[in-house]
NUKOLBA-56668 format. One line per field, with one value per residue (C-alpha): x, y, z. Coordinates in pm, 1 decimal, m for minus. Layout:
// residues N
x	(X:...)
y	(Y:...)
z	(Z:...)
***
This chain:
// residues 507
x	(3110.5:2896.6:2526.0:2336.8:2023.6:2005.3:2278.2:2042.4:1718.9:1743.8:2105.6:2080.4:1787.4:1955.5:1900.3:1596.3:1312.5:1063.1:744.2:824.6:463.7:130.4:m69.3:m440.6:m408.2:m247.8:54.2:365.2:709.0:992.2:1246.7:1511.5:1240.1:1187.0:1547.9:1619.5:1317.3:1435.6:1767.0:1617.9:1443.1:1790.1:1931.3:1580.6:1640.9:2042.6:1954.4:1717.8:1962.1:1952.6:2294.0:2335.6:2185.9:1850.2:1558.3:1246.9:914.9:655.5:309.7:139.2:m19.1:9.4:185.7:482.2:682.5:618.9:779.3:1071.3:1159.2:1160.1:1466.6:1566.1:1585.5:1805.0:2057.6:2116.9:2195.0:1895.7:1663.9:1275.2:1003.1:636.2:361.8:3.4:m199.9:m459.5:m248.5:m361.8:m174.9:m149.9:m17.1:216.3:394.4:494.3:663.6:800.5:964.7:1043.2:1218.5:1324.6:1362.1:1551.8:1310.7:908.2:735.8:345.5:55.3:36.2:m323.4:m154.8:110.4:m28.6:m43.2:286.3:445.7:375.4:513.0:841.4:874.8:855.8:1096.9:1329.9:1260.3:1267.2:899.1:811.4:510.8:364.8:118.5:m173.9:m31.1:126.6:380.1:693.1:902.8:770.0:825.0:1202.2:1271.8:1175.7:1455.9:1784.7:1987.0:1842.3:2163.6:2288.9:2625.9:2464.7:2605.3:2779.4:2625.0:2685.2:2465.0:2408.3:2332.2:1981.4:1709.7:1392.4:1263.6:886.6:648.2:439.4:57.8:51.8:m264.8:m79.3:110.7:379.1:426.3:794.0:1029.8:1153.2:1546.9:1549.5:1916.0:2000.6:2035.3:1718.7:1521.5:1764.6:1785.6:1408.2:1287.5:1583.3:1419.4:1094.2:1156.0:1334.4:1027.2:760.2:937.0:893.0:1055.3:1033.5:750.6:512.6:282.8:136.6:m105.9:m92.4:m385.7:m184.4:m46.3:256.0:322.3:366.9:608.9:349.1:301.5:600.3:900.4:686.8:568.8:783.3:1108.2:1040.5:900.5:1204.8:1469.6:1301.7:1202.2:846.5:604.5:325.2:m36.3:42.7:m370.9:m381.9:m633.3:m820.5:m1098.5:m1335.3:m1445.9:m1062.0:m864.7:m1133.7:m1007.6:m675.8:m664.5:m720.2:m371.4:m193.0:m10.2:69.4:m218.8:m90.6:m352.6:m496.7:m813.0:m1067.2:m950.2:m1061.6:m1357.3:m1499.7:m1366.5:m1589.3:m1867.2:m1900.6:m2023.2:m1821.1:m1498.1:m1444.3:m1211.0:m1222.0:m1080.4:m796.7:m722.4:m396.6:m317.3:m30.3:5.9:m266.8:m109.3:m242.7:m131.3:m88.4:m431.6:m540.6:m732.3:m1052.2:m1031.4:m1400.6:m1251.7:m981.9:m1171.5:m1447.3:m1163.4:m1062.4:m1424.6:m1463.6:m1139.9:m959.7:m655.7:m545.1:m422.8:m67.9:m85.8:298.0:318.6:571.2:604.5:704.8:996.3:1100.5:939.8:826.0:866.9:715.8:565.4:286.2:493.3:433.6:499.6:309.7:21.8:m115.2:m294.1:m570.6:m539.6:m163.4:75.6:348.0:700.1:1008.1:1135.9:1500.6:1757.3:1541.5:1460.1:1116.8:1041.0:773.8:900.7:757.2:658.3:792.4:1184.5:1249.8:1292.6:1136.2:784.0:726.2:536.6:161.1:147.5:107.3:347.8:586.6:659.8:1019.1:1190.0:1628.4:1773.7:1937.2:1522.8:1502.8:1540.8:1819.7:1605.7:1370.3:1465.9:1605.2:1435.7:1736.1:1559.2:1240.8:1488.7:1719.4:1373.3:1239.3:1572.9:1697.1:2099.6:2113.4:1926.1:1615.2:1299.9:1023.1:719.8:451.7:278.6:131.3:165.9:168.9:360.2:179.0:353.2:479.6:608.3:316.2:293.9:m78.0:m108.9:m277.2:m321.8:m120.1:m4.1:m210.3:m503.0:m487.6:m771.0:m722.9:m1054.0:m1097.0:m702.7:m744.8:m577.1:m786.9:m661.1:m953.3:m879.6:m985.7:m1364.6:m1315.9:m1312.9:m1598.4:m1794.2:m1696.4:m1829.7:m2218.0:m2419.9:m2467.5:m2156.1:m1942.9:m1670.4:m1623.4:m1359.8:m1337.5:m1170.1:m1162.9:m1275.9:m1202.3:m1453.5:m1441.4:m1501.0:m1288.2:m1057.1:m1167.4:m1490.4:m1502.5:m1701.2:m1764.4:m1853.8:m2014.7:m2083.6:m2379.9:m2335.4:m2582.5:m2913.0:m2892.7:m3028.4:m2874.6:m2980.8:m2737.2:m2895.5:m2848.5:m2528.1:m2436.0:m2631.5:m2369.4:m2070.8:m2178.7:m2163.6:m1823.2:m1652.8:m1551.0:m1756.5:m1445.1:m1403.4:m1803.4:m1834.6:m2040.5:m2200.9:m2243.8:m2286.5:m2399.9:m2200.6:m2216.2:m1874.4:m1564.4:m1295.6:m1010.1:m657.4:m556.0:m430.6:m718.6:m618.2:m907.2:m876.1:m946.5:m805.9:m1095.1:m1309.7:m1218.4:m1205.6:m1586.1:m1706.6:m1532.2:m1677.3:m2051.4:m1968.6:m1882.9:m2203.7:m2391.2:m2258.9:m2288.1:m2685.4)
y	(m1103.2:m876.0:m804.8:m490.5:m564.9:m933.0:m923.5:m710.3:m869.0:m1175.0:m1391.9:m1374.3:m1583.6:m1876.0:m2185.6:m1950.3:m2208.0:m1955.6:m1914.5:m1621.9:m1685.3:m1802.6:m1857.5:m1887.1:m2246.7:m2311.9:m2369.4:m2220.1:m2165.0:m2124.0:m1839.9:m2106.1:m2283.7:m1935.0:m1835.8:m2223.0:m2139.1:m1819.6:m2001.6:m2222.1:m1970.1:m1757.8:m2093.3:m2060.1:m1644.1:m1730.7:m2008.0:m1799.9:m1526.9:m1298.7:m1076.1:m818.0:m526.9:m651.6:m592.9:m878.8:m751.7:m935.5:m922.7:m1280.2:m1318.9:m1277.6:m1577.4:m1727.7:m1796.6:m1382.8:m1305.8:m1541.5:m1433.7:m1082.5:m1227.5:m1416.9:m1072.2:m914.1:m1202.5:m1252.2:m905.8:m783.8:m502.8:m616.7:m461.0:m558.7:m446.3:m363.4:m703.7:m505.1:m348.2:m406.1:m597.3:m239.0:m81.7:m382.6:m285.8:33.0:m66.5:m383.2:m134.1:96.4:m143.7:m402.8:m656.7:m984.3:m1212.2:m1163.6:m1364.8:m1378.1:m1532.1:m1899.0:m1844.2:m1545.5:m1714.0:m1727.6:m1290.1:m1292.2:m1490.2:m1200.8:m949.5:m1145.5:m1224.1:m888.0:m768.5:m1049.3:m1127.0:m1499.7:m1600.3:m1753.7:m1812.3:m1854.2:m1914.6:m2232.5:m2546.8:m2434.9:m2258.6:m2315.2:m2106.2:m2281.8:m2678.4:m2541.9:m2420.3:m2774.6:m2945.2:m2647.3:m2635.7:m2444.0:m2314.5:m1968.5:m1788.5:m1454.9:m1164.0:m912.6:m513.4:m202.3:40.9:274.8:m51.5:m74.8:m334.0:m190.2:8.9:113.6:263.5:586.0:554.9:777.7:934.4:1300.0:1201.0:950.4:664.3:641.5:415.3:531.4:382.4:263.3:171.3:m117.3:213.1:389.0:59.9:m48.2:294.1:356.9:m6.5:25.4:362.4:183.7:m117.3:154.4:393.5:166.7:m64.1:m357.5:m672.3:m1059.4:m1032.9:m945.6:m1043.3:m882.7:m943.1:m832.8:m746.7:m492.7:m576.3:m636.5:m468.2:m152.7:4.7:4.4:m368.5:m479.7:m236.1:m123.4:m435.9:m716.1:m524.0:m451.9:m796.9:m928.2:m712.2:m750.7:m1099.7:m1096.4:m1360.5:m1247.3:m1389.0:m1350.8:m1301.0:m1325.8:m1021.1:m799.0:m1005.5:m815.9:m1172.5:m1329.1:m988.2:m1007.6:m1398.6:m1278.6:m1021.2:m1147.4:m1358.0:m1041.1:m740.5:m518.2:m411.9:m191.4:m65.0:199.6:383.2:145.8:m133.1:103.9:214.2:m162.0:m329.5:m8.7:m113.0:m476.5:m487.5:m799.7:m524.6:m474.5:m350.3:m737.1:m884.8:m588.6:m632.6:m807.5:m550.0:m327.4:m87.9:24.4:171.3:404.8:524.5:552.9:740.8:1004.2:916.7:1111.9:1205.9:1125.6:773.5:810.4:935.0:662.1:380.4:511.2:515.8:179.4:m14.2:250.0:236.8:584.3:497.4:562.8:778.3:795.3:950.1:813.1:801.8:572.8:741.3:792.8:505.0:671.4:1044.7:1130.1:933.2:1001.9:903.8:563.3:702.6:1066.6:1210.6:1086.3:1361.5:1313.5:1484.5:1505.7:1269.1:1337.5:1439.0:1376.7:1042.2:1075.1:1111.5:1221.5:1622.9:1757.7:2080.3:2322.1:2595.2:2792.9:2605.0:2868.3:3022.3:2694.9:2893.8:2708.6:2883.7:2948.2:2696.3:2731.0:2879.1:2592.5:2519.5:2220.1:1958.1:1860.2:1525.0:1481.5:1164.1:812.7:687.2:931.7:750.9:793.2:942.4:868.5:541.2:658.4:1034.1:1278.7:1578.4:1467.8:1386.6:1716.9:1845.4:1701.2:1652.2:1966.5:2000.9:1988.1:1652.6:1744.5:1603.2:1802.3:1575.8:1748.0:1742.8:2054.6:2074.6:2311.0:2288.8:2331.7:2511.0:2243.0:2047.6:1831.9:1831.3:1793.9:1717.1:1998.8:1790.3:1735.2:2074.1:1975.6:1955.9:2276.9:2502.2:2868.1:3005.3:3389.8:3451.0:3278.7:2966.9:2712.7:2420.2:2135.7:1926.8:2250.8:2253.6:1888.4:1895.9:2126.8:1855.3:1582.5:1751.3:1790.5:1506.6:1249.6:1305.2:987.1:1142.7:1403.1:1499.8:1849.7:1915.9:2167.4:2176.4:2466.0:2772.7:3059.5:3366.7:3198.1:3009.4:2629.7:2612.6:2420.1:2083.6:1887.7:1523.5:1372.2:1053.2:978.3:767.3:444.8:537.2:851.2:1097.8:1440.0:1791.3:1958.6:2299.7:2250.8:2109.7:2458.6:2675.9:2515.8:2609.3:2946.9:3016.2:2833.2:2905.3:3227.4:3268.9:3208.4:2879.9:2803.2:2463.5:2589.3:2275.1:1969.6:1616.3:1242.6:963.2:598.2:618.4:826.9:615.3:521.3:326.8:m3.4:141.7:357.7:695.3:912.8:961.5:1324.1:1317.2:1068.4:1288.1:1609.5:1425.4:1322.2:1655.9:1809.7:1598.7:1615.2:2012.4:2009.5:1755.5:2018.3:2380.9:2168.5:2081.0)
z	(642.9:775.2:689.7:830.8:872.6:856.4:1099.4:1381.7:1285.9:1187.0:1281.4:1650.8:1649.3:1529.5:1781.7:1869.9:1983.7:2087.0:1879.9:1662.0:1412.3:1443.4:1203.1:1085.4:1067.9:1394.9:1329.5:1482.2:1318.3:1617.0:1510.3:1398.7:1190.3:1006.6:980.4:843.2:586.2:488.3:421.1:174.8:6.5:m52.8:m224.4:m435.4:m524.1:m600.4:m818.8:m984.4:m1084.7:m821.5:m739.0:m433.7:m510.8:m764.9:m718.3:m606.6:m728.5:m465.4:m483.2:m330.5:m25.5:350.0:427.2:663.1:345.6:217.6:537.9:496.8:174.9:331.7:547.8:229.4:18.5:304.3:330.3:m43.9:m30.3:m246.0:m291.6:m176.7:m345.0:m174.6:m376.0:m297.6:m392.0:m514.5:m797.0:m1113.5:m1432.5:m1573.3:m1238.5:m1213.5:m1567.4:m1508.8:m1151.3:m1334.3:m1626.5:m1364.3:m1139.6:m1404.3:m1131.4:m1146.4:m1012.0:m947.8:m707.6:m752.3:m655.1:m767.2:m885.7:m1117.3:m1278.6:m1629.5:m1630.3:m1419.4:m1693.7:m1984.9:m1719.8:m1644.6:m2003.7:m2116.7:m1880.9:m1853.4:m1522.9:m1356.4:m1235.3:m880.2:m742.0:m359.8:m199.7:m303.0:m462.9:m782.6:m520.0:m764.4:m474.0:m171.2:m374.5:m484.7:m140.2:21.0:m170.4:m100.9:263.1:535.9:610.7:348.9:326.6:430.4:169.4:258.0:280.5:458.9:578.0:295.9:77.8:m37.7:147.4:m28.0:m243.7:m153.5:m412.7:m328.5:m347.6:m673.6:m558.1:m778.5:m1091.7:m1128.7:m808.7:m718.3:m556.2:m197.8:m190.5:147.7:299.2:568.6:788.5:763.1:831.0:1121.1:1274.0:1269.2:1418.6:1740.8:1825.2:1763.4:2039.0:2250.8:2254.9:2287.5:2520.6:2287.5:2441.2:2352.3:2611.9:2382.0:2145.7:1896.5:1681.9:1329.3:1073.0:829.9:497.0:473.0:138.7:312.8:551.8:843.0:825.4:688.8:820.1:1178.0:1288.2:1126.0:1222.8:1546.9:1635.6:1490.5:1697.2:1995.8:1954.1:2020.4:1943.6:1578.6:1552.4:1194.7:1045.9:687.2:675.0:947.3:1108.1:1386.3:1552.4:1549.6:1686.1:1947.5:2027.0:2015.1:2249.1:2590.0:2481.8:2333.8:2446.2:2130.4:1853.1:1524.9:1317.8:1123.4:1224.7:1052.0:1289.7:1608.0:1466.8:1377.4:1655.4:1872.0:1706.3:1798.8:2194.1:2214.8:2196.2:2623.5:2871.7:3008.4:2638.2:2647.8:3008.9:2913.1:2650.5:2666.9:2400.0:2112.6:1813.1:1530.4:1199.3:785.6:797.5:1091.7:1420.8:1476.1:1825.4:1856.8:1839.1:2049.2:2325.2:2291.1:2277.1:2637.9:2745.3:2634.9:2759.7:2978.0:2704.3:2512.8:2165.4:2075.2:1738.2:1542.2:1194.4:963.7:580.4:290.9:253.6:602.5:812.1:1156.6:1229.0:1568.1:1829.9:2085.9:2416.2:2571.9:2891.9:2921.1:2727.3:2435.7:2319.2:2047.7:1699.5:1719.5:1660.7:1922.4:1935.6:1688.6:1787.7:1938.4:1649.3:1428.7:1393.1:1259.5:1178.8:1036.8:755.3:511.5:226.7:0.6:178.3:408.0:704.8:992.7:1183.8:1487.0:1759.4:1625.8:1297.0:991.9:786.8:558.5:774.6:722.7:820.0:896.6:1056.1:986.1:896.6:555.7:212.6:m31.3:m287.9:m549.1:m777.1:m1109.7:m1042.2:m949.6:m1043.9:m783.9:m568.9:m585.6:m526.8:m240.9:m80.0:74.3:48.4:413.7:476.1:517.4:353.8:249.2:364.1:162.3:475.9:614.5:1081.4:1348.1:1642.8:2011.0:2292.1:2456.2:2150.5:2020.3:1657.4:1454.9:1096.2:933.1:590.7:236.8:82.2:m214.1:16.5:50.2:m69.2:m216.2:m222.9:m296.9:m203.8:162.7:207.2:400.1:592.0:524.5:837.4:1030.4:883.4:904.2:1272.5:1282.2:1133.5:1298.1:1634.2:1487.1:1605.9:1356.6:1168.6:1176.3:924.2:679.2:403.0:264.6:m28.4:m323.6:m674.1:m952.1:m965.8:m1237.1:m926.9:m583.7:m804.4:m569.8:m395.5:m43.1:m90.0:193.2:232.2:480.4:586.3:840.0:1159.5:1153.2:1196.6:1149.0:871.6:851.9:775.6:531.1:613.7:1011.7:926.6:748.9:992.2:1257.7:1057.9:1029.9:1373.0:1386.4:1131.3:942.7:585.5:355.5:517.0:476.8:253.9:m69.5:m92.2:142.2:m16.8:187.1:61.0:217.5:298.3:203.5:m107.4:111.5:m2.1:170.8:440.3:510.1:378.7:217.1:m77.6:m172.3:m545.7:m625.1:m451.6:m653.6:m985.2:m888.3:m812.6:m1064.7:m1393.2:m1195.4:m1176.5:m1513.8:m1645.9:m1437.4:m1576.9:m1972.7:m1889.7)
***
C-alpha cells in the first residue's frame, strides 16, 4: 500500500527519537511519539465514520494533537479542511454546507454550537483541545499503530478555503502532489535539513503555517518550537536556540520595535522568512541594519502553495519576491488576450507546475475560468518582471484603480508614501466618483510619536508623482484592518469610505 504524502512526510520517521515538537509547556514529543499519536487518532476518525476521500472540517486550537490529526487526515486517506479560528458560527455554515464533511473537530469549549452545525449537516462531532477533549480521551484508549490507506498523487489531502475578501470563499482542491512537490523544492531551496530548528508563530489553519512550515519540517526532519500564538518576549527566548523564523511582516515589524530584538539573540539564526502579506522594504532594510540578516521574501497562494522565492544563496532584493521556484513557471500576460509581457511592463501574474490546485470545490465554471486549458493559473495578481528576472507584486487586479481612463497601480503611490518621514504604512485604494469613475483615497497610518501633515504629505506627492495618480483625499487611521495573516484589507477600506462618501454627498 502506498500513501503519497504520508509516505514522504510522515512514515520514515518511525523509530524516529529525535525531538520533532516543543511545546509551550515544555514538553517534547519525539517523531515516533507523534507518528504513534497520530496513529491513535486515525483509529478515532475511522471509528467515527470517516472513508478515503471525506472531508474533516477543523477549527480548534494550536495544539500537538491539531498537528497529529493533520498526519491522521493524510493516513486515513482523507481530505483536511483547517479553518480560520476566528470564523464565525455563520461563516462556519456555509463552509460546513459547502463541504458537507464527515466528521468536525472543534474546540472543546465550542461543543454546544458545534453540535447544531454537525447535526444539521450530519456530520460526527469531536472536540480538542481543554478537558472536554472527546478526540484526545478516545484516542488514549485505540493502538498507536494504523493500516495507512492507500492514495495516489492526484488524490485529494486538503481542501483550503479562500479569504472571501470579493464574493463567494472557495475551496482550493489540493492533491498529495501539489503539497509534496511544493515542500521538496521548499527543503531543496532553502537548504532545510534536520539541523534546524525553527520556531513557529503562524496559524496553522493556513497554507503558510500549516503546508510551508509543517511540511517542510516534516520532510526534512527538523526540530518545531511549536508556540501556540506569536509572542514578542518568547520568539526573542527562542532565538539564540533557533535557526529558521517564518513569518509575516507584523512579526518583523514588532519584534524591530522591542530593543531587546539584536544581532547577538539572532547570531545563531540561519534563515528569516517573509510572506502571505508584502514586506515594506523600509523594514527589510532596517532588519539588516539591526541584525546583519536580509529577509527571505517568497510569494505563494492558497491555491498554489509557494510560487517564487527570493534566493537563499544571492540577492534578496527588497520589494520583490524573487524568482519562479524550479519546476514551477511564472509569467506576466495581459490580463485581457493571455499573451505574456515583456520584462517590466505590469501585467496578470500566472502560475503552471506540479504545486497548482485541481480547481475550485464543486465550482467548474470558476474553475474553467481561472484555469487556463494549458495549465496555467490566473493568480489575480498584478507583477512586473525586472531585467534580470526578479519579479514584484504590483497588487490584486481588483486593486486596481481606473480614475479618469488611466489605470493606476496603488502599491506605486503606496511606495511614495511610505518614503515621507513619519509614514509607518499606507494603503491606497479606490472608491466610486460620478466625473473619474474611482477617486484615489489614501490611508495613512503615523509612526509613534509622530503627527503628520496631510497637506505636506500631498505637496510631496505632487512633486513625485504625476496628477492622475494624486490621492484626492488623505485620511489618519490608527492602523490599517488586516486578516490573520496580516493582509490589508482594502475591501473594508472601500466599503468604509464609500458609505462615509455617501453619508457625506446625503448631508
Amino acid at each position: 500500500m502506498t500513501n503519497t504524502l504520508y509516505d514522504s512526510l510522515f512514515a520514515h520517521h518511525a523509530g524516529n527519537e529525535v525531538p520533532f515538537l516543543l511545546l509551550d509547556d515544555g514538553k517534547v514529543l519525539s517523531y515516533d511519539a507523534f507518528l504513534k499519536r497520530a496513529a491513535q487518532i486515525a483509529h478515532v476518525l475511522r471509528n467515527s465514520g470517516v472513508s478515503p476521500g471525506d472531508r474533516i472540517v477543523v477549527q480548534t486550537p494550536k495544539l500537538a494533537d491539531t498537528i497529529a490529526l493533520y498526519a491522521a487526515s493524510v493516513q486515513v486517506g482523507a481530505v483536511y479542511l483547517p479553518l480560520n479560528t476566528a470564523y464565525t458560527m455563520a461563516e462556519l455554515d456555509y463552509f460546513a454546507s459547502d463541504a458537507q464533511p464527515a466528521v468536525i473537530v472543534c474546540d472543546g469549549n465550542d461543543e454546544a454550537e458545534f453540535k447544531t452545525l454537525a447535526d444539521r449537516y450530519g456530520a460526527n462531532l469531536l472536540t480538542l483541545g481543554g478537558e472536554a477533549s472527546s478526540l484526545g480521551h478516545a484516542a488514549d484508549e485505540q493502538p498507536s499503530v494504523f493500516e495507512t490507506v492507500d492514495r495516489g498523487p492526484e488524490d485529494l489531502a486538503a481542501l483550503l478555503y479562500t479569504s472571501g475578501t470579493t464574493g463567494r470563499s472557495k475551496g482550493a482542491m489540493l492533491s498529495h502532489r501539489n503539497l509534496l512537490s511544493n515542500a521538496q523544492t521548499l527543503v531543496d531551496l532553502w537548504d532545510i535539513t534536520n539541523a534546524d530548528r525553527l520556531v513557529h508563530a503562524l496559524p496553522i489553519f493556513h497554507t503558510h503555517g500549516l503546508f510551508v512550515a509543517m511540511n517542510t519540517s516534516l520532510l526534512a526532519g527538523a526540530t518545531v518550537r511549536l508556540m501556540g500564538k506569536f509572542d514578542v518576549g518568547v520568539i526573542l527566548d527562542e532565538l539564540p536556540r533557533a535557526t529558521l523564523l517564518m513569518g509575516v511582516p507584523t512579526f518583523y515589524t514588532r519584534l524591530l520595535a522591542d530593543d531587546g530584538f539584536t544581532d547577538e539573540v539572532t547570531g545563531n539564526m540561519r534563515l528569516f522568512i517573509s510572506g502571505s502579506a508584502p514586506l515594506l522594504a523600509e523594514t527589510h532594510m532596517a532588519f539588516e541594519a539591526r541584525t546583519g540578516h536580509r529577509i527571505l521574501e517568497r510569494y505563494g497562494m492558497t491555491e498554489t502553495n509557494m510560487n517564487t522565492s527570493n534566493p537563499y544563496s544571492g540577492e534578496r532584493r527588497a520589494g520583490t519576491v524573487g524568482m519562479a521556484l524550479p519546476g514551477t513557471e511564472v509569467i506576466v500576460t495581459n490580463p485581457e488576450t493571455g499573451v505574456p509581457l515583456p520584462q517590466g511592463e505590469v501585467g496578470m501574474i500566472e502560475v503552471r507546475g506540479p504545486n497548482v490546485f485541481k480547481g475550485y470545490w464543486q465550482m467548474p465554471e470558476k474553475t474553467d475560468d481561472d484555469l487556463r486549458k494549458n495549465g496555467f493559473f490566473i493568480t489575480g495578481d498584478l507583477g512586473q518582471y525586472s531585467e534580470d528576472g526578479y519579479l514584484s507584486i504590483v497588487g490584486r487586479s481588483k486593486d486596481l484603480i481606473i480614475t479618469g481612463g488611466y489605470n493606476v497601480y496603488p502599491k506605486e503611490i503606496e511606495d511614495a508614501l511610505n518614503d515621507i518621514d513619519g509614514v509607518l504604512e499606507s494603503a491606497v485604494f479606490g472608491i466610486p466618483d460620478n466625473d473619474f469613475g474611482e477617486k484615489i483615497i489614501a490611508a495613512l497610518v503615523a509612526e509613534p510619536g509622530v503627527e503628520l501633515d496631510t497637506d505636506q504629505i500631498a505637496s510631496t506627492i505632487r512633486e513625485k508623482l504625476s496628477r492622475f495618480k494624486h490621492p484626492r483625499r488623505y485620511e489618519l487611521v490608527p492602523e490599517l484592518p488586516r486578516n490573520t495573516m496580516g493582509k490589508v484589507q482594502k475591501n473594508v477600506l472601500r466599503d468604509q469610505h464609500t458609505k462615509k462618501e455617501s453619508a457625506s454627498a446625503m448631508s
